[in-house]
C-alpha positions, -999 to +999 in steps of 0.1 A: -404-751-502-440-741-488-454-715-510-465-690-481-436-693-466-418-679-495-447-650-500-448-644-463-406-631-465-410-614-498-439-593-482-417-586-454-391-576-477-409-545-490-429-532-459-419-497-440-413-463-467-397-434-439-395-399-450-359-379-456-350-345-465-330-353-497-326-381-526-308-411-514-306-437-542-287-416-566-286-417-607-259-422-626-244-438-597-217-470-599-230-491-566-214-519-547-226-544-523-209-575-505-236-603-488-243-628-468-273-650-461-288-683-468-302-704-495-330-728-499-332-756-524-362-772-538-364-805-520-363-825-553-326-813-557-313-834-524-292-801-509-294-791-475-302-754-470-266-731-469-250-702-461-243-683-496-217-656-501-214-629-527-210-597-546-233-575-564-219-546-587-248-522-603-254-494-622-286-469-614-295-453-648-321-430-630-329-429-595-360-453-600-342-485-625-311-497-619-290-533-631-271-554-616-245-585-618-241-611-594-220-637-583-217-659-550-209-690-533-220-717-510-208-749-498-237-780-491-241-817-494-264-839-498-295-846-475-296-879-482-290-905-450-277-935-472-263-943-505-232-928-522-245-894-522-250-897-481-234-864-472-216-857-500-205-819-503-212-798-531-192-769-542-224-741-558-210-709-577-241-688-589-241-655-613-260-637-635-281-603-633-313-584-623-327-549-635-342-528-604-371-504-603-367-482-566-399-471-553-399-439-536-359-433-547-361-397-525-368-412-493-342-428-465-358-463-464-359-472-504-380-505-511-371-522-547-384-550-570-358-574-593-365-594-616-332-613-635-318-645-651-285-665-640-270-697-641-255-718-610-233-746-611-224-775-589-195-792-589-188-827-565-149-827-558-152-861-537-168-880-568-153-867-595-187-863-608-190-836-642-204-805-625-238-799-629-251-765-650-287-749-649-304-718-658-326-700-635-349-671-639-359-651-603-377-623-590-376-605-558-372-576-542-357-560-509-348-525-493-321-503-493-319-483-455-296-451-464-273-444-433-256-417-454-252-402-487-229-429-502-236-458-475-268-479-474-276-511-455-293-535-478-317-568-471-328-588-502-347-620-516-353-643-550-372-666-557-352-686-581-376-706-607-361-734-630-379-757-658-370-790-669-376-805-644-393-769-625-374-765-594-380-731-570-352-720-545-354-689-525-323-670-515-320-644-488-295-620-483-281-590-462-252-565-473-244-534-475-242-512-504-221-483-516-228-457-539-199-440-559-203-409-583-238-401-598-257-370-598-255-355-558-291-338-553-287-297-551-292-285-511-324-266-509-320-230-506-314-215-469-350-203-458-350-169-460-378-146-445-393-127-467-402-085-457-435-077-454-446-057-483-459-022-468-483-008-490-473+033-492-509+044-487-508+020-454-480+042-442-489+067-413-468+098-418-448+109-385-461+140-369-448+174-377-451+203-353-431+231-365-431+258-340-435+235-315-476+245-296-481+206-296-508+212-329-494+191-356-491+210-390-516+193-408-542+207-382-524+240-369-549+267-382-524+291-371-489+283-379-459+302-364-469+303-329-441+320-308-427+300-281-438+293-249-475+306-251-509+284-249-533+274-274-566+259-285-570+228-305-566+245-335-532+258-328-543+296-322-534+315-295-555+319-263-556+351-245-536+353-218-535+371-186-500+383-169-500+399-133-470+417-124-474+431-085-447+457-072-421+451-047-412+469-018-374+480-001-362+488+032-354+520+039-327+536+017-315+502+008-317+483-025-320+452-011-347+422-016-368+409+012-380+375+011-415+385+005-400+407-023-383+376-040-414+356-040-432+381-060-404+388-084-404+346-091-439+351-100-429+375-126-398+351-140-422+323-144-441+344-172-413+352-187-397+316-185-429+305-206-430+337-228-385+343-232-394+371-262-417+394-238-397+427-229-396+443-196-391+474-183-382+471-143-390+510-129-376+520-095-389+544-070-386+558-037-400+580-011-398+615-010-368+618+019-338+627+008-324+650-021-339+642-060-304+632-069-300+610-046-335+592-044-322+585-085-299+570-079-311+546-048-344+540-076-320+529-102-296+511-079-331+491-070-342+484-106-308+471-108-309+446-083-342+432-095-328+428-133-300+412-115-319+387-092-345+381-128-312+371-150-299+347-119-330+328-121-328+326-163-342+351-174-327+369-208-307+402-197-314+417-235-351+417-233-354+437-194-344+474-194-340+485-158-350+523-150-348+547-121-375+571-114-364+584-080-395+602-059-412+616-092-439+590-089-458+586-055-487+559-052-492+574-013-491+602+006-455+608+022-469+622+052-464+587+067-443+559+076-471+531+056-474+555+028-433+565+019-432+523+023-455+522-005-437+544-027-404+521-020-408+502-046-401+487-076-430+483-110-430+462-139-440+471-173-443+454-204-428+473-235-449+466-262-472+436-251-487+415-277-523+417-282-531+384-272-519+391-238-539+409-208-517+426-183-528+435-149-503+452-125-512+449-092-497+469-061-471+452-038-484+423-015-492+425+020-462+407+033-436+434+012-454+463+027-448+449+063-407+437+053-406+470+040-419+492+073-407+467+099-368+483+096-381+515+108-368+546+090-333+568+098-321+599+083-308+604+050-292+620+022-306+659+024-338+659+032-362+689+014-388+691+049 
């Protein structure tokens, strides 16, 4: 046979390596391979070329060298045109064995080389001729194409190399190859993602703010603030200033004008921001009528404020409500726009805190006006 012919297929035989997660050609492993293919004689032996047959069993002693027996079958005849031998067939039985080294045993495509010894023999039924015995030594190689754990498909060739006389066949082969027993390779561990390791000086503490004046402890130069009132940066208490203005009433009535109302919200709204200020809510009214009964219409109108503060929110506990009936004029009674202004109602804080400035303020415009535009009618016993 041409000699690049027979280098150019055992080339081919051991190109292409293709990565894959896990071992494939396992140790320790029995293996088992059925084949077909062809082989070429020498053309000094007279055989036409043939289809061979066989069965390899192995052993791999390590995933890299393994060793193998062998034993096939083909059926030729002679390539002779005349003469007895003219188309004579030939029975051929080879066998023998190879060790294997596997290149790259961990990948799914595993090229190998072989190198072995066998015998073949031919037999001639039709002539009764004494069959024909021969030793051969061969080399080789092939690949091994995993298509599963257990299950490779498997391409081979050997050059098969005799002496006296030299003759040099080639045999090619395809099969597949099954793997039993033998040491499995361990599944890597599941990936796992490791925590980030958070260093404790790394760590930014959450902010504390204990009572609450939006200064966070660790720069609240003045801890404890009460509720409700406003500070500077550093957490201390700004003075503050609180105008309360007086109300006014409609003649010998207790009752709230609108005007009246919108002053007292303006009152609620300092103590909805400051709930621990106390109040005292003082009642008045002008001089008509008897003492006794201008004491009771002033507390009667002290009364309805409280009551109209505590609607809106406000805490009941911390407002006292006090009648002082016509002991304390701001005007002259001597007329109508004068005994309106003493209609009225005052605030006053008990016991402000020192961080507060109080300004009370007389009744507005628009309660004076609510408070004169009913006119005035008689009452109670009057003292003129």
């Amino acid at each position: 046979m041409n000699s690049r012919i027979k280098a150019g297929l055992l080339g081919a035989s051991l190109l292409g390596i293709a990565a894959s997660p896990q071992a494939q050609n396992r140790p320790e492993a029995w293996t088992l391979t059925p084949y077909v293919g062809g082989y070429l004689f020498d053309s000094k032996q007279d055989l036409e070329s043939a289809p061979i047959f066989g069965l390899r069993a192995g052993y791999n002693f390590n995933a890299n060298i393994g060793a193998e027996l062998f034993g096939s079958y083909l059926l030729t005849e002679s390539d002779r045109d005349s003469g007895p031998d003219a188309n004579v067939e030939r029975n051929v039985y080879r066998f023998g064995g190879n060790l294997l080294y596997h290149f790259q045993p961990t990948k799914k495509l595993v090229p190998f080389v072989a190198v072995g010894y066998g015998r073949y023999n031919i037999t001639v039924p039709d002539l009764n001729r004494p069959k024909t015995n021969k030793s051969l030594a061969e080399y080789g190689g092939g690949l091994k194409y995993f298509v599963s754990d257990d299950f490779a498909l498997r391409a081979d060739i050997r050059h098969a190399i005799g002496f006296s006389p030299s003759i040099d066949n080639v045999e090619y082969t395809f099969g597949v190859t099954w793997q039993i027993g033998g040491v499995r390779p361990v599944p890597p561990p599941a990936a796992t993602v490791a925590e980030p390791v958070v260093c404790a000086a790394c760590v930014v503490p959450p902010r504390v703010d204990s009572d609450g004046d939006g200064v966070e402890d660790a720069l609240d130069k003045c801890p404890g603030t009460p509720k409700g009132l406003k500070v500077d940066s550093d957490g201390c208490v700004i003075t503050q200033t609180i105008v309360l203005r007086a109300i006014n009433f409609v003649f010998d009535t207790a009752d709230l004008t609108e005007p009246s109302k919108t002053s007292i919200d303006e009152v609620y709204a300092v103590f909805k921001s400051q709930p621990n200020l106390k109040l005292e809510v003082g009642g008045h009214t002008d001089s008509k009528g008897s003492d006794a009964y201008n004491l009771k219409l002033s507390q009667r109108r002290a009364d309805a404020v409280k009551a109209y503060l505590v609607s809106k929110g406000a805490n009941a506990d911390n407002i006292t409500a006090k009648g002082y009936g016509e002991s304390r004029p701001i005007s002259s009674n001597d007329s109508p726009e004068g005994r309106a202004d003493n209609r009225r109602v005052e605030f006053r804080l008990d016991g402000g805190a020192e961080y507060l400035k109080v300004y009370n303020e007389e009744s507005s415009r628009e309660s004076k006006k609510a408070a004169i535009k009913a006119g005035e009618k008689p009452r109670g016993k009057s003292k003129k």
